[in-house]
N, C-alpha and C positions, 0 to 999 in steps of 0.2 A: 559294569559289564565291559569287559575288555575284547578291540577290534582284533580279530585274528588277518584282518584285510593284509599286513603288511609280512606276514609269517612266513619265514623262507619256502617252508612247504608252498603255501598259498599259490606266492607269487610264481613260482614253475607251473598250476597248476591255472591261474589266472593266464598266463600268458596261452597254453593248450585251449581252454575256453574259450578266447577272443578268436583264436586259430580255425577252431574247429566252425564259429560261428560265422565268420568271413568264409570258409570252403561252402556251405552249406547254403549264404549267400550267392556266392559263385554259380553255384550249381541252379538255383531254383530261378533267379531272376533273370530268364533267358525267354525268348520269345518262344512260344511250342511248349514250354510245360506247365504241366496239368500234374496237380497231386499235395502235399501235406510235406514237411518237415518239422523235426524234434530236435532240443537240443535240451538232455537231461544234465543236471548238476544234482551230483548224491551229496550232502556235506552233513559231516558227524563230528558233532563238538565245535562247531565253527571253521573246523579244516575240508576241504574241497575231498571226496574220495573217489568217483568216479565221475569220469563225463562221458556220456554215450549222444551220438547225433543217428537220424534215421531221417530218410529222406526217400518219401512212399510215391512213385510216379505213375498215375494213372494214363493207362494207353488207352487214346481215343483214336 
């Protein structure tokens, strides 16, 4: 089995990942929110294809 980890594709797409996950940190670990965050990674064949984040805030 061969690591697709290093694949030009990949790594633009590792790098959005890390990005996306640090904003979403950002966002959540604040004093005052209340709610849920997602960070999906699609991968087909070992290559990254989408990443989708959501971040649900419950108003109290």
């Amino acid at each position: 089995m061969t690591s697709m980890k290093h694949s030009p594709a990949n790594q633009v797409k590792l790098s959005r990942v890390e990005a996306a996950l640090q904003a979403i940190v950002d966002e959540v670990l604040e004093r005052g929110f209340y709610g849920a965050a997602k960070l999906e990674v699609v991968v087909a064949d070992g290559t990254i294809q989408r990443i989708s984040r959501v971040v649900e805030r419950v108003e109290k």
